[in-house]
N, C-alpha and C positions, 0 to 999 in steps of 0.2 A: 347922539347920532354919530359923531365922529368912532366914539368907543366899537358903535356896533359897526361900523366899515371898516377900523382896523380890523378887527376879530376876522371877519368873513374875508378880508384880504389875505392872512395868514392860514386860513384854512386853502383857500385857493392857492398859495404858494406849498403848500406842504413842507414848510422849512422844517428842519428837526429843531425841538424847544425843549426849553429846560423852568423847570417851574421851582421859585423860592418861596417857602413856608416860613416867615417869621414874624413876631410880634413889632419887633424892634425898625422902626422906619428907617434910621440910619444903616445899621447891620444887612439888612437886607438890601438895601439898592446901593452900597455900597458892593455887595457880591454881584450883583447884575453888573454894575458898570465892570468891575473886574473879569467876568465872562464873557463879557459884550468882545472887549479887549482881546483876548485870549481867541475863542471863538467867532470870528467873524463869519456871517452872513446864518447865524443861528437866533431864532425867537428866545426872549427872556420874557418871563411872566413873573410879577412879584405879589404875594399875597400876604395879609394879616393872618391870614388861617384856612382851612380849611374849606369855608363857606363858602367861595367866589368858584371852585374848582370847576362847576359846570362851565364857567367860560370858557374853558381850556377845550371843552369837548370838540374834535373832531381835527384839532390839531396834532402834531406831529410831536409826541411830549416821550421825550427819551429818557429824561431824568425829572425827579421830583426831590428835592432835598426840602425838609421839616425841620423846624426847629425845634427840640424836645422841650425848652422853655421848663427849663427845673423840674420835669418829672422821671420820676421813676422809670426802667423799663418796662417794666411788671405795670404801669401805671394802665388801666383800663379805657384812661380819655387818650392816653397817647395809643393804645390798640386801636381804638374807633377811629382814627385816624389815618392810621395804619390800612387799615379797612379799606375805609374810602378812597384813599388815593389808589388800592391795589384794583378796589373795582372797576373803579373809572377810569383806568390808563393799566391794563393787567402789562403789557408790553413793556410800561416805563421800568427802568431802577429807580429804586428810591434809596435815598441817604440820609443821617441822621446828622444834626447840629449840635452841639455840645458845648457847652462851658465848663465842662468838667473832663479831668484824663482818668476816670474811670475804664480801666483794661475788663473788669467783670460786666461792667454793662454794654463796653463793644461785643463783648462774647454772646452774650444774648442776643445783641441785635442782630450780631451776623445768623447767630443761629436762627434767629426766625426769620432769615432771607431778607436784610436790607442789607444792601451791596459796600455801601458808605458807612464810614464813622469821621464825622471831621470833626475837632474840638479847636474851638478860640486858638490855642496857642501854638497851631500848626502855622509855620512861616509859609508865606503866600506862595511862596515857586512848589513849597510840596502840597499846599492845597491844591493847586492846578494839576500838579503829576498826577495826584489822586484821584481828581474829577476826570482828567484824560482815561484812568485806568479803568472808571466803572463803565463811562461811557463806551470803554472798549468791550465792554462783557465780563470784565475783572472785577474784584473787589478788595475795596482800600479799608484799610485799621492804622491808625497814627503807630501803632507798637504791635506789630503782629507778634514780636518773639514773646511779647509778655501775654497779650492773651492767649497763645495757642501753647504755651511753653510747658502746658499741666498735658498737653494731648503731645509731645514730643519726646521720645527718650533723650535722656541723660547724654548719650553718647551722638545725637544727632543735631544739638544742638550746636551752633558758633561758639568759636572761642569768646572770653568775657569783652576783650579787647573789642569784637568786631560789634558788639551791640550797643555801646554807646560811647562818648567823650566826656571831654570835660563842659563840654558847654549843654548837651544833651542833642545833639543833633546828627550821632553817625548814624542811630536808628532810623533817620529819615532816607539817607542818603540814597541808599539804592533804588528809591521810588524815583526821588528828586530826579533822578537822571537817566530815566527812562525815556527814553524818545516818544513821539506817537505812534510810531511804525512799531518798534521795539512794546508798545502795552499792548498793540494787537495782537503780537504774535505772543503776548505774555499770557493777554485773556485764552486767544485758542489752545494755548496750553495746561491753563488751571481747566478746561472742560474735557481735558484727555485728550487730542486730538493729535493723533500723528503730524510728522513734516510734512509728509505727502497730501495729509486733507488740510493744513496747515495752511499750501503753500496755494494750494485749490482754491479755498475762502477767500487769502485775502491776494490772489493773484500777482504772485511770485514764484520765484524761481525753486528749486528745492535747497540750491547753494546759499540763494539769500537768507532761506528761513536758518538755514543753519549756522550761519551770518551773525544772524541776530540773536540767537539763542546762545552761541557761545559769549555776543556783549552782553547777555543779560546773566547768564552765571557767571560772569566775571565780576560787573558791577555787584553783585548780591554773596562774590566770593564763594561761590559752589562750586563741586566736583557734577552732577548731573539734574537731570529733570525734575526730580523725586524731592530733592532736595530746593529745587526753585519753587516747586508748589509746599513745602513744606512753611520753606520763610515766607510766605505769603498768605498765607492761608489755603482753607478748602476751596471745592471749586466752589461757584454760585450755585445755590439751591434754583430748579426751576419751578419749582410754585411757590406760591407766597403761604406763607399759615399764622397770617395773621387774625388772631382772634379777639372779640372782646371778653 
């Protein structure tokens, strides 16, 4: 009884929620408490799988992160999967879970439209930059310069210096320190969106957006736009194709 009045209470609130797909009981409400954190006055939902998602129906579900639990991306149960959460929440983003830094299997995921790639060994301030950046309409990869690095000329990529250190973590950095305001204006610019329709969405100035875009090529070390969408990847795909 209680289950089903929270449920119908958070539909009645239309809070915006974010749904965790994972096997593992710790890992998983371990991410809730950390977003509970992060995001105050937002729904968390934590699942073993797949099967429970109808409870989610009718709430306000922005994100759906999955844990890929050791499969392949080519895997056909992680498709069906895939599937269903795009059915039932066609609006949400979805992200994928990783235990693995596989750069060729974010490439595929990105390519079949999941917005996320988070793996185990992302330090917690960049898993958060990244959950901020999908939630904005962006999309996050742990190593954008290594997946996208086969689709970049030679001459357009960073110097070697600016892509990583000695500990492995300059490749992080410029996500890391992205503001919330700053991944807004990051998302409406991976979708193409002038300053001016820019500054319209998210109600700003047109100096502000300009503002912000020069701290974001600086942070990311760029000369211009082309180049901010470049070290990040493509924009977001707007339909899902995901198949079994």
């Amino acid at each position: 009884m209680s289950n089903n009045y929270e449920t119908k209470r958070r539909r009645v609130r239309q809070v915006p929620a974010v749904i965790i797909i994972d096997q593992h009981t710790l890992a998983r409400t371990t991410i809730v408490r950390l977003l509970a954190h992060e995001l105050a006055g937002w729904d968390f939902i934590d699942m073993m799988g797949i099967e429970n998602l109808d409870s989610a129906i009718g709430m306000d579900v922005r994100l759906v992160a999955l844990d890929v639990a050791g499969r392949n991306v080519e895997s056909s149960s992680l498709h069906n999967d895939l599937a269903a959460i795009s059915e039932l929440f066609p609006e949400a983003a979805i992200a994928l879970l990783s235990s693995t830094d596989d750069s060729a299997m974010a490439s595929h995921a990105l390519a079949m439209g999941v917005r996320g790639y988070f793996t185990t060994t992302l330090p917690i301030e960049i898993a958060i930059a990244g959950i901020r950046l999908v939630l904005a309409g962006g999309i996050f990869c742990p190593n954008p310069l290594g997946t996208f690095a086969t689709e970049m000329p030679k001459s357009d990529r960073p110097p070697r210096e600016n892509r990583t250190n000695g500990n492995g973590h300059a490749r992080y950095l410029s996500v890391a320190d992205f503001t919330p305001r700053e991944a807004d204006v990051l998302a409406e610019l991976q979708r193409g969106h002038p300053n001016k329709v820019i500054a319209g969405k998210l109600n700003l100035s047109g100096n502000t957006v300009k503002m912000h875009l020069q701290h974001i090529m600086r942070k990311l070390n760029v000369q211009n736009r082309t180049e901010v969408v470049a070290r990040l990847g493509q924009a977001p795909s707007t339909d899902h194709e995901y198949t079994a």
